[in-house]
N, C-alpha and C positions, 0 to 999 in steps of 0.2 A: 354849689348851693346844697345847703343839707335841709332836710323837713324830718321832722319825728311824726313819726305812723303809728298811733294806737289801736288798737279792736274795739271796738264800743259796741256794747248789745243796744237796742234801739228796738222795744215789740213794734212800737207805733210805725217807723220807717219801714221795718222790715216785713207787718204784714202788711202796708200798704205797698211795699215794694213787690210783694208774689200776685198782690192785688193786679198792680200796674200792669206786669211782663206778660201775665196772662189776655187782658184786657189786648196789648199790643201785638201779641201771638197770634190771635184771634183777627184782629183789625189788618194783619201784614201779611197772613195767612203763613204764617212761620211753624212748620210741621217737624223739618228735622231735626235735629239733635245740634241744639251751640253752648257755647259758654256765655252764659249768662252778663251783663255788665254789673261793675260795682261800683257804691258808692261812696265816695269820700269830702267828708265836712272838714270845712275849712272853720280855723277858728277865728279869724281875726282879716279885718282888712288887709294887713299887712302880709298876710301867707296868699291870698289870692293876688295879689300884684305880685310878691315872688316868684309865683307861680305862672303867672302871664308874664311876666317879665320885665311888665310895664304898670303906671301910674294910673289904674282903672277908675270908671265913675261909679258911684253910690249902685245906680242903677243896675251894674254888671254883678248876680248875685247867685249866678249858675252857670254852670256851659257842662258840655258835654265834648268830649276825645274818644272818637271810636268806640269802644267800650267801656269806658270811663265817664261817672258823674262826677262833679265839682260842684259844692254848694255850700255856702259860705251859712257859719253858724248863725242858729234864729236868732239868738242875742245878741249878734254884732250887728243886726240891721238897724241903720240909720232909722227907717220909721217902722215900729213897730209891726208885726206881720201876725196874725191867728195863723192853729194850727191846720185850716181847715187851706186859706191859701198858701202855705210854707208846703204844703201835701200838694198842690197844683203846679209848684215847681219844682218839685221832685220829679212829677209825672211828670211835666215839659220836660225837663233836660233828659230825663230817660228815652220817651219818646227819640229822640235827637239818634241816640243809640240804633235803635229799631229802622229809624230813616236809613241811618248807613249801611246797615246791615242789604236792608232790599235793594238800594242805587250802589253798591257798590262805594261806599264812603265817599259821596260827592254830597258835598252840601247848597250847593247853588243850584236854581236861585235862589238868592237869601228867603225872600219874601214866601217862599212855597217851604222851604226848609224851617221857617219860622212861624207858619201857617198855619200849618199842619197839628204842632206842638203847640199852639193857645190853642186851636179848635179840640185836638181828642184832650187834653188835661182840665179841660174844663173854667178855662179863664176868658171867652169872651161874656161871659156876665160879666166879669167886670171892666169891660171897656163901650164907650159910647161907639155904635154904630155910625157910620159915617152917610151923610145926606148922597155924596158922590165919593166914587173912586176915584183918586186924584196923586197919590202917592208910592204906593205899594210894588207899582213895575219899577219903579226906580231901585230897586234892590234887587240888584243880580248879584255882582259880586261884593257887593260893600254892604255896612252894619251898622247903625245907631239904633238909639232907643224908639225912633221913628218906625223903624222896619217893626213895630209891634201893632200901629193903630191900623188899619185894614189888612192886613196882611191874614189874620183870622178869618176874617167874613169872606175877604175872595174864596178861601178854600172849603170855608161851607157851603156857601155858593156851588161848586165844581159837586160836592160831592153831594148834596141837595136835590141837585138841578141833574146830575149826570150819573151818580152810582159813582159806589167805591171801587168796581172795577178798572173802569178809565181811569179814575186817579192812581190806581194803584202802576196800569197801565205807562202811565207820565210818570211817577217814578222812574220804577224800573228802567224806562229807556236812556237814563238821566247819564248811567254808562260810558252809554256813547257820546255825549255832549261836553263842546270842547269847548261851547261860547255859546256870547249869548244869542247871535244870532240863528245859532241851529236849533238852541231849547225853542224860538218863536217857531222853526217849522215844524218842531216835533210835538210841540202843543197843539198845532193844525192838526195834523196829521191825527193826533188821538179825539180831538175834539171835535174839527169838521170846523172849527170859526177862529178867525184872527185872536190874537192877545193883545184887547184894546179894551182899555176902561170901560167902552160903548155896552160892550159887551157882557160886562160881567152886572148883575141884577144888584141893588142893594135890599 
C-alpha cells in the first residue's frame, strides 16, 4: 500500500501545536529531553480507511500511534467542523501521544485514555453532562463513539475531587497492568475507594 506524503506549512496548526505540547509538558510533568510527535492530515475518507485498514464510521476523524497524529482533512468532514473545534482535536489526539509517553504506551482503560483527552482539549462544553454514571466503566478494552459521553466528566471528577497528582499517579502505574481486574485494584490502591459509578460525583 503506497500513500504520498507532502510537507504542508500550516501557522494555524503549528502554533497551536507548540501551543499544545507545552500545555502537555506542563500537565505530564515532562522535563527531559524527547522527540516531539507529528502530525499528519489525511485527505479524504478513503486514505483513513487505508490507513486503518478497514471501513471506518464518519465519527472516526483522529487517532493517534505513539507518536504520531492522524487527522482527517477539515473539508472531508461529513458535518461541517469550525476552526475553533477542528483545534480541540488536534489537541485530543496529541494528548493520546503524551498519555503514552507517561504509561508506558498502554492505552487502557479506554474510558480514562479517552477521558483525559476530551477533559485537557477542551471538548466537554460541548457535550451534555450526564444525570448518572452509567456507561463509562464499560470501556476497558473496547471503543465506540459511546466511550466519549461520560468518560470526560469521570476524569474531571478524579482530578477536581483528588489533584493531578493521584491521576497522574494512576497513570503511571498503568505499566504494570495486564487486565482489567488489576487497573480495579490499582485504582484502590491510589484512590483509597472502589471503581463504582456510586462513587464517582456527577
Amino acid at each position: 500500500m503506497v500513500f504520498s506524503v507532502a510537507f504542508k506549512e500550516d501557522k494555524v496548526i503549528e502554533e497551536s501545536f507548540e501551543k499544545f505540547t507545552k500545555e502537555f509538558e506542563e500537565f505530564y510533568n515532562i522535563r527531559e529531553a524527547y522527540s516531539k510527535p507529528q502530525i499528519f492530515i489525511l485527505e479524504n475518507r478513503e486514505s483513513v480507511n487505508q490507513m486503518l485498514k478497514r471501513i471506518t464510521p464518519d465519527w472516526l476523524v483522529g487517532w493517534a500511534e505513539r507518536k504520531n497524529v492522524y487527522i482527517l482533512e477539515k473539508s472531508a468532514f461529513v458535518k461541517e467542523i469550525n476552526d475553533e473545534d477542528y483545534a480541540k482535536l488536534i489537541k485530543h489526539e496529541l494528548n493520546h501521544c503524551y498519555f503514552y509517553m507517561v504509561s508506558n504506551y498502554c492505552d487502557k482503560p479506554r474510558w480514562l485514555f479517552e477521558g483525559i483527552a476530551i477533559y485537557l482539549s477542551g471538548q466537554l462544553d460541548k457535550r451534555l453532562k450526564p444525570d448518572v454514571y452509567k456507561n463509562f466503566l464499560n470501556y476497558y478494552d473496547n471503543s465506540d463513539d459511546n466511550v466519549y459521553k461520560e468518560s470526560g466528566f469521570a476524569v474531571e471528577f478524579l482530578i477536581k475531587y483528588y489533584g493531578k497528582p493521584k491521576f497522574l499517579e494512576l497513570i503511571r502505574g498503568l505499566k504494570y497492568i495486564a487486565s482489567k481486574e488489576k487497573f480495579v485494584l490499582l485504582f484502590k490502591e491510589v484512590y483509597g475507594f472502589d471503581l463504582k459509578y456510586d462513587n464517582f460525583k456527577v
